[in-house]
C-alpha positions as a printed Julia matrix, in Angstrom:
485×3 Matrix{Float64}:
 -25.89   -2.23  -30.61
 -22.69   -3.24  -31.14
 -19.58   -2.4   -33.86
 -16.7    -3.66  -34.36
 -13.7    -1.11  -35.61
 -10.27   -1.16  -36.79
  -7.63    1.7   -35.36
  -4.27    2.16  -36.8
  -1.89    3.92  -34.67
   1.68    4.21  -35.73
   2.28    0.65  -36.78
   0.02   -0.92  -34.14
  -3.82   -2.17  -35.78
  -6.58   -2.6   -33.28
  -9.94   -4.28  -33.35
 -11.77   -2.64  -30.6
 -15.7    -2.91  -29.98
 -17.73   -0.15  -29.62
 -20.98   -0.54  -27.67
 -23.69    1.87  -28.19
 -27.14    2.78  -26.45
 -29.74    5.45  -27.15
 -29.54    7.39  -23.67
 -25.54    6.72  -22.84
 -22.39    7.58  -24.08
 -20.68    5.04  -26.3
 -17.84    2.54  -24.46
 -14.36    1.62  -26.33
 -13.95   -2.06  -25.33
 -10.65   -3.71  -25.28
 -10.56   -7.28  -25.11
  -8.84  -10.45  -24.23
  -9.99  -11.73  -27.61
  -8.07   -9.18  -29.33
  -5.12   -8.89  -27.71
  -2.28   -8.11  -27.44
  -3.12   -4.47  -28.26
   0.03   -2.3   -29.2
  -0.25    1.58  -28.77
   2.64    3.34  -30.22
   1.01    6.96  -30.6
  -1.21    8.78  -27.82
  -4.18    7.37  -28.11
  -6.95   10.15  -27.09
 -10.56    9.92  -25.72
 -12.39   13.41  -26.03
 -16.23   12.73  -26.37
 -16.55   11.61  -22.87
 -17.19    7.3   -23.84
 -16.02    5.5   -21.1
 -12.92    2.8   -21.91
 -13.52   -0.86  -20.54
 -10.82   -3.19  -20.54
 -11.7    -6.57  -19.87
 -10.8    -9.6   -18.15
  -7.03  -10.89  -19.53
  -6.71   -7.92  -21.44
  -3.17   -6.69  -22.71
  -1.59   -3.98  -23.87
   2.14   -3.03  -24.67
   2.75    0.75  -25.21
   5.89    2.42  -26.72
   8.08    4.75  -24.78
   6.08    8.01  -23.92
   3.0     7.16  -24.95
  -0.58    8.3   -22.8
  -3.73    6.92  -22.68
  -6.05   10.05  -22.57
  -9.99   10.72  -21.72
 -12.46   12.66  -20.25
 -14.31    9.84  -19.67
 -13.89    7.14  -17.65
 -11.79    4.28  -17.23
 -13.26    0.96  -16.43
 -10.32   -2.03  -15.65
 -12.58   -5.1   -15.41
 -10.12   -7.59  -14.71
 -10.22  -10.85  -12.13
  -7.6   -12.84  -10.03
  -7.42  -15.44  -12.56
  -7.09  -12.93  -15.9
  -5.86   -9.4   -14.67
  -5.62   -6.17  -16.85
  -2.1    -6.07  -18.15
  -0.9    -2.23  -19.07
   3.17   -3.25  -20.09
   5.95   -1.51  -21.4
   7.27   -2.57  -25.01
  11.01   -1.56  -23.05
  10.94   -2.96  -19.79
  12.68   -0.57  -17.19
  11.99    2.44  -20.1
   8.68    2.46  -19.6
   5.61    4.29  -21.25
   3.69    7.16  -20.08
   0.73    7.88  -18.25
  -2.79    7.32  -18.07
  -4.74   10.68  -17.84
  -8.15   11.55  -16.79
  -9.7    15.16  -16.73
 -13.07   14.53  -15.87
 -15.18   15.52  -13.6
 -17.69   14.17  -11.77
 -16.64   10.71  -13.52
 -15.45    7.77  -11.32
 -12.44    5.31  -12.86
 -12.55    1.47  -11.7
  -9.52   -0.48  -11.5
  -9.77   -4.24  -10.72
  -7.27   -7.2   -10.72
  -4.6    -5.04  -12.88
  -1.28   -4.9   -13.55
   0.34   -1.49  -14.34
   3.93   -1.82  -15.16
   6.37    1.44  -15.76
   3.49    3.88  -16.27
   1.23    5.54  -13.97
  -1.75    7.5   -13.75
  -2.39   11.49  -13.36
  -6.27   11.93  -12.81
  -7.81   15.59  -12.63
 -11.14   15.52  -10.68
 -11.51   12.11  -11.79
 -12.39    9.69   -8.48
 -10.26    6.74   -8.62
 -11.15    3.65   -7.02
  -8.84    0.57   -7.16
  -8.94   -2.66   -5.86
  -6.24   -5.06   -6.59
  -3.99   -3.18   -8.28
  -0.21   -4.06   -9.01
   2.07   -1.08   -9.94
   5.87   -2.21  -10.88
   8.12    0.57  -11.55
  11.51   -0.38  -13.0
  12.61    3.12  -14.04
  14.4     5.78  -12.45
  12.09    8.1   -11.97
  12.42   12.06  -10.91
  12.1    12.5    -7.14
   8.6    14.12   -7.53
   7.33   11.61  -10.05
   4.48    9.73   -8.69
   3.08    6.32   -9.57
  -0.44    7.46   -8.93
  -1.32   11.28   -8.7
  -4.95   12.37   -7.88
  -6.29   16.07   -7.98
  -9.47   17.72   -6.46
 -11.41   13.92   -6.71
 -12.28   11.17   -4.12
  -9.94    8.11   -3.54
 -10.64    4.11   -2.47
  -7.82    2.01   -2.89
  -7.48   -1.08   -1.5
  -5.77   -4.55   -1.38
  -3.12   -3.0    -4.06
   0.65   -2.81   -4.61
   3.55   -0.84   -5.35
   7.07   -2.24   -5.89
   9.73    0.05   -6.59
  13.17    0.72   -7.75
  13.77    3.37   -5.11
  13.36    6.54   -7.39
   9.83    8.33   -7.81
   6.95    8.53   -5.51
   4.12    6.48   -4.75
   0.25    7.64   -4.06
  -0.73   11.1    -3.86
  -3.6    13.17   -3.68
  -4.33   16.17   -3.19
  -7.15   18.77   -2.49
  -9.24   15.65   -1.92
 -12.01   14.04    0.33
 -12.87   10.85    1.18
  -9.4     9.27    1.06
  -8.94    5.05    1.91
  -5.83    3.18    1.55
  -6.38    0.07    3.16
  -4.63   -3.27    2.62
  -2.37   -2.48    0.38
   1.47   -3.24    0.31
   4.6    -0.91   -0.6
   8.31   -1.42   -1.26
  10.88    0.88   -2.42
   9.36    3.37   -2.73
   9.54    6.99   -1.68
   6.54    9.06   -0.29
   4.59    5.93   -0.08
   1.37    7.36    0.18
   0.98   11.46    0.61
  -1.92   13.6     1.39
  -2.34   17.25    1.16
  -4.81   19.14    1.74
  -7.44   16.02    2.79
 -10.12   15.86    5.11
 -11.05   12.59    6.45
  -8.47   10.49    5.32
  -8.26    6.58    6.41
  -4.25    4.93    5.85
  -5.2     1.32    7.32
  -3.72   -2.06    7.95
  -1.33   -1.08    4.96
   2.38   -2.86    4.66
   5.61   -0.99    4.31
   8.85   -2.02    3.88
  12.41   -0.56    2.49
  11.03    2.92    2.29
  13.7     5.33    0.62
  12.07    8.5     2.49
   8.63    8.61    4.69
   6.29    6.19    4.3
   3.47    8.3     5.21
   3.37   11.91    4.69
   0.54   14.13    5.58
   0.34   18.14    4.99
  -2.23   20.22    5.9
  -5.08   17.4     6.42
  -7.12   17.2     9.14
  -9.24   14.16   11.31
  -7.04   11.48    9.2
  -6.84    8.21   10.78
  -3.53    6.13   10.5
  -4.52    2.83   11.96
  -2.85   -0.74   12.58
  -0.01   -0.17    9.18
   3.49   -2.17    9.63
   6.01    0.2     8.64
   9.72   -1.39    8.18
  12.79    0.54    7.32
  11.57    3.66    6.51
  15.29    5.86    5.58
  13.86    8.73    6.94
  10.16    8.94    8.8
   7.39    6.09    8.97
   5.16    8.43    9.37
   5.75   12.76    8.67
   3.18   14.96    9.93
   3.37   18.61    9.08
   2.85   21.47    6.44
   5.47   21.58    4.02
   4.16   25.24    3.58
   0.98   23.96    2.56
  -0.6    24.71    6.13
  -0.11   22.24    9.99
  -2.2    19.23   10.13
  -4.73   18.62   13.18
  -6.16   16.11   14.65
  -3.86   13.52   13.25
  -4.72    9.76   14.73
  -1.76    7.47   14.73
  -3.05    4.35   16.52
  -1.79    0.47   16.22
   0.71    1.0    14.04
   4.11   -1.09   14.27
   6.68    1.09   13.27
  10.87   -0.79   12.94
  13.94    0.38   11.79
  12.75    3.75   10.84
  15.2     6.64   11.24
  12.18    8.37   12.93
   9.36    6.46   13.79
   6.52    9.39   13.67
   7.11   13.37   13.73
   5.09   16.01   14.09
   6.07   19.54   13.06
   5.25   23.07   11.91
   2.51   23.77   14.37
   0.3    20.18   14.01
  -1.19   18.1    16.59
  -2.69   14.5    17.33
  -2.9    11.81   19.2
  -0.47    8.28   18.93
  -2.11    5.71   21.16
  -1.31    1.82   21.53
   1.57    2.27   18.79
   4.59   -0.34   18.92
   7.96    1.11   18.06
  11.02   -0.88   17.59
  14.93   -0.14   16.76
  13.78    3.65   15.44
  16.44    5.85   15.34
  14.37    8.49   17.39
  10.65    7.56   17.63
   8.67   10.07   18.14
  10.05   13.97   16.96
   7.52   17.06   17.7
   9.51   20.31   16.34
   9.03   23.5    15.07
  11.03   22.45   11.83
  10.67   25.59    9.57
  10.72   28.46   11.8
   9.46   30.71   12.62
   6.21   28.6    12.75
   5.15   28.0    15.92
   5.44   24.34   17.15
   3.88   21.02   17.11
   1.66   19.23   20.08
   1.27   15.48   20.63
  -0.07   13.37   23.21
   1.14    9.8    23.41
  -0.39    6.97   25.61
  -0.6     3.43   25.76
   2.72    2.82   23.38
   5.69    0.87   23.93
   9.63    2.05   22.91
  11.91   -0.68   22.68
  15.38   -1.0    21.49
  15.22    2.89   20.36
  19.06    3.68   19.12
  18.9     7.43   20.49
  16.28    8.58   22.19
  12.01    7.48   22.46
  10.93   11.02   22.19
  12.44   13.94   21.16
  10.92   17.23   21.4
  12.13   21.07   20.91
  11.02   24.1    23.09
   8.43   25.73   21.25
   6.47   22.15   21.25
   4.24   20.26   23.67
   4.67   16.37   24.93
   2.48   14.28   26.86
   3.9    10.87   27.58
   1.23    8.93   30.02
   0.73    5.26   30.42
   4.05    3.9    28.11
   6.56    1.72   28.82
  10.31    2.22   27.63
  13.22   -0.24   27.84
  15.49    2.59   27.54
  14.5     5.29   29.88
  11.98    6.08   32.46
   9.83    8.65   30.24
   8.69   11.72   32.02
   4.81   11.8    32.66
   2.41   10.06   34.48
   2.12    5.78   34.9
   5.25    5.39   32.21
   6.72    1.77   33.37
  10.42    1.2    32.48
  10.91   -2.23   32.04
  11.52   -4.91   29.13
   7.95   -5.55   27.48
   8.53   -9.39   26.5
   7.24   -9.62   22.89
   7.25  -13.04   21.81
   9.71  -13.16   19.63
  11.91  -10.09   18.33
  13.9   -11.86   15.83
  10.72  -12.96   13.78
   8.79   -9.4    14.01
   6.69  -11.03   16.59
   5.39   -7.95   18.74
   2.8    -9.84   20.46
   2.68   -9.6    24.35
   3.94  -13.15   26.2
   1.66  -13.75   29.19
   3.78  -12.05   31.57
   4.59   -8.82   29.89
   4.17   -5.83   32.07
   2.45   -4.27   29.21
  -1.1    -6.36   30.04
  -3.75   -4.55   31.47
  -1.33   -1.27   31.63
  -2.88    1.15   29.32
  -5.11    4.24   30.3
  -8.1     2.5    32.39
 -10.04    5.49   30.51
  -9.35    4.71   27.11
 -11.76    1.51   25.13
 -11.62   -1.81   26.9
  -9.48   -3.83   25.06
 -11.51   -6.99   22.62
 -11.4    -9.02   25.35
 -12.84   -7.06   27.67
 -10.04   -5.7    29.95
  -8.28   -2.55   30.5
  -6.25   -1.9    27.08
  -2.64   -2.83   26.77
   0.21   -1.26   25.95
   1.2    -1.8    22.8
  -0.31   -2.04   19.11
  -1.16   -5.42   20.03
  -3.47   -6.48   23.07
  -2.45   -9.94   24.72
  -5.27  -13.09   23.64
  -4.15  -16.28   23.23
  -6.03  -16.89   19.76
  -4.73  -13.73   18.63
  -3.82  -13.55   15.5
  -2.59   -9.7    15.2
  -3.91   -7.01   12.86
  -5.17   -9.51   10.05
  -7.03  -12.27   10.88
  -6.1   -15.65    9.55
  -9.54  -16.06    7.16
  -8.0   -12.52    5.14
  -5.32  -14.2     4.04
  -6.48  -14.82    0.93
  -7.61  -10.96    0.65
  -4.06   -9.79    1.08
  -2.46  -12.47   -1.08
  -0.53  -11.0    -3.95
   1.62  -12.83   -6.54
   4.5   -11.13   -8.61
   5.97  -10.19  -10.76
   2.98  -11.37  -13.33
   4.37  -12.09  -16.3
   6.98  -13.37  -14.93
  10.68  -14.77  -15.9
  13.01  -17.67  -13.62
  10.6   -16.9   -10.46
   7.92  -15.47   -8.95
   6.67  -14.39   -5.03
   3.72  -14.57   -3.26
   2.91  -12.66   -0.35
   0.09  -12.35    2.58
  -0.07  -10.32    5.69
  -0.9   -12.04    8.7
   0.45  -12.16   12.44
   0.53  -15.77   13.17
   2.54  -18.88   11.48
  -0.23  -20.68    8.9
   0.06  -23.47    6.72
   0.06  -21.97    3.26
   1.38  -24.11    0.49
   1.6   -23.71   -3.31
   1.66  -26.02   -6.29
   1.94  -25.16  -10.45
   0.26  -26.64  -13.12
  -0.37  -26.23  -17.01
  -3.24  -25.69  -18.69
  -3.45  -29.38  -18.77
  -3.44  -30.24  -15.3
  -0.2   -31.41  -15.28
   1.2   -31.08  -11.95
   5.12  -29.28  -12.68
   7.93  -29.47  -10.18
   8.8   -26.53   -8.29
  11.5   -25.19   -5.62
  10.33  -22.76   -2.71
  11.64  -20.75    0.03
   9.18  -19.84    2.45
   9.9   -16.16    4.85
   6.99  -16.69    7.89
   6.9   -14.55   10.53
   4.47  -12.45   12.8
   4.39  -10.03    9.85
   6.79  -10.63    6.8
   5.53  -13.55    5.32
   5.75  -14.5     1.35
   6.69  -17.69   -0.81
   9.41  -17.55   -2.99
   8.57  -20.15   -6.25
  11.16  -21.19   -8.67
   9.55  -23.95  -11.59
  12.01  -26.24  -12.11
  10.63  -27.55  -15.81
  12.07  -25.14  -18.89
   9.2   -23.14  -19.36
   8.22  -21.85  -23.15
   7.57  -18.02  -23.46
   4.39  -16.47  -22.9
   3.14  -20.31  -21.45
   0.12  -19.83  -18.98
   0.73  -21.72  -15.63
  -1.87  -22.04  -12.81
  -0.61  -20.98   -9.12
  -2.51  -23.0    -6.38
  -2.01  -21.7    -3.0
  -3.48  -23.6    -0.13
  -4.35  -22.07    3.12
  -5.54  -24.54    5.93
  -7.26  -26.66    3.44
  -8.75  -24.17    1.27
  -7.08  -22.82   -1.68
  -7.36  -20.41   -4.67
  -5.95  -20.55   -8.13
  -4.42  -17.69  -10.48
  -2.97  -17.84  -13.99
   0.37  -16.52  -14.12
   2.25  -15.94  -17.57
   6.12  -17.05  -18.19
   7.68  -14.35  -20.08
């Protein structure tokens, strides 16, 4: 059965559709149809109906306003019509989205969230192609996402930042996945406390204001085959902060540049960081003691290469434990066993290129002990194993999987970005609604890992026109609708 229903809030009128069924709880539907939707007041959900906002639905909310349920929140959206959540002030923003429900599960797909965020109390959150944009200047300990006590997917989503808040974070939670996803400018990146069995995976940082990665007290988390570029103070923290030492931390493929430290562990944790690739860190690896008088940390660290490091490759006080085997520095010989000192000939530096040229005395190097490498040989040092059709951590038929396109709406431009580790042949055209092909400038940035588009239309666009983005990759290609503020 369905209804249709009018809601007035503040000066804002709604037509919203509200489904019905003898053995469920009703669902609030918002819908392209119908909007724009304005929300100027709170607008509050407490009968537990579950809020679906479809395809190319929009809605503007006034500073300070929340979205709140015990229910669930269903984002229903698709590459070609996302979810739009905007603020009516750009750069003021709105508030937050709030759940306090247990045992429900939220879905967020193809949406946009710009300067608001989400608090969720035992509500799981999954989200799969989600864009946050934060242009405010928000506290230091103001996350865009903040999950308590509840299970978390994410995956193929976004953050872009104005260097102020903090990104992800969860806490007192199981079952953690943050894979594919793509951060900039943004502090605390992604944070766990207190999580068992967390997966951080094939994720993209870059311009980090703090850590990209902080962990405290989790245990068995796996931080696999994530670029991490600029971090201004760790790529990757591993520790306490008086919430209790992490253990058995796995660090493994990760590419880690320009970070002031690469990857510490402290207050009495311990891992492993195998076939990791760090470049031009300050100090790469740090295992302290930190806030005494805990006792300190313990690492072991094979099968990674240290090049270009500005002070030191590893650095590590006298309460904690260091085991360097099987790594190659181009700094120092590394105390240990099988450490090779030596220049490990990536391919090309200056482009991010970190894979191995045929010669590098990284091949076949690793620990004989550890997994064969994909081709069947003893591993390599490195994050990346020498192949000739290599193509790094993301193979070239995920491109389209990691494509993202912002900002959506946009004003004079827009980007789009992939992830991949080789040079491909992606180009982009823009048309109207009509087919019409319009006349665009780009600048393309390729490399082995930074690659994205940047599209300017050169035809005077009118406001709130719909355009259609057509990226081509190796003769197949995939469309999106893109709005011109």
């Amino acid at each position: 059965m369905n209804r249709q229903f009018l809601f007035g809030i503040g000066s804002g009128i709604f037509l919203l559709s509200i489904m019905f069924s003898l053995n469920a709880q009703a669902s609030i539907v918002f819908s392209k149809a119908n909007s724009p939707y304005y929300l100027t007041e709170d607008y509050v959900v407490t009968n537990n109906d579950t809020i679906i906002m479809e395809a190319g639905t929009t809605i503007i909310l006034s500073p300070n306003v929340n979205l709140i349920t015990n229910g669930a929140l269903i984002m229903a959206g698709t590459a070609e019509e996302p979810v739009s959540l905007l603020p009516e002030i750009e750069g003021v923003g709105w508030g937050k989205i709030e759940f306090d429900s247990p045992g429900k599960t939220s879905r967020f797909k193809y949406a946009i969230i710009v300067d608001g965020s989400i608090l969720s109390w035992y509500c799981n959150m999954n989200l799969d192609n989600t864009t946050f944009i934060n242009n405010q200047n928000l506290a230091w300990n103001n996350p865009v996402m903040f999950v308590r006590n509840a299970s978390v997917n994410i995956t193929n989503s976004s953050i872009y930042g104005s260097y102020s808040g903090e990104g992800f974070q969860m806490l007192n939670s199981e079952e953690v996945l943050v894979k594919n996803c793509f951060f900039s400018k943004i502090p605390d990146a992604v944070e766990l406390t207190n999580v068992v069995g967390g997966y951080i995976s094939h994720n993209y940082f870059e311009d980090i204001p703090d850590d990209a990665i902080d962990l405290n007290n989790c245990t068995n988390t796996l931080i696999d085959s994530n670029i991490i570029i600029n971090a201004a103070d760790r790529g990757i923290e591993l520790g306490s902060e008086n919430n209790g030492n992490s253990e058995n931390i796995i660090v493994k493929r990760n590419v880690l540049i320009n970070c002031k430290t690469g990857v510490i562990f402290k207050e009495d944790s311990y891992g492993q960081i195998i076939n990791n690739t760090f470049y031009g860190d300050t100090v790469a690896i740090r295992c302290i003691e930190d806030n005494t008088p805990k006792a300190g940390s313990y690492v072991n660290i094979q099968n990674c290469i240290f090049s270009n490091s500005v002070e030191m490759d590893v650095y590590h006080d006298l309460n904690s434990i260091v085991n360097i085997d099987y790594c190659l520095s181009d700094k120092e010989q590394l105390p240990g066993n099988h450490n090779i000192l030596a220049d490990p000939l990536f391919i090309d530096v200056s482009e991010y290129n970190f894979n191995l040229q045929e010669n590098s005395p990284c091949i076949n190097a690793g620990n004989p002990e550890l997994p064969l490498d994909p081709n069947n040989t003893i591993s390599d040092i490195g994050a990346y194993y020498f192949n000739t059709d290599t193509t790094g951590i993301i193979e070239q038929n995920d491109i389209f999987n990691s494509l993202q396109i912002y900002p959506n709406p946009f004003e004079d431009e827009f980007t789009i970005r992939w992830q991949s580790s080789s040079k491909t042949n992606v180009s982009v055209e823009l048309f109207d609604l009509n087919g019409t092909m319009l006349p665009i400038n780009t600048k393309k940035e390729q490399s082995a890992i930074r690659n994205s588009i940047n599209v300017i239309p050169l035809t005077k666009l009118k406001s709130n026109m719909v355009v259609i983005c057509k990226v081509s990759v190796v003769g197949n290609s995939s469309s999106f609708l893109l709005i011109h503020r």
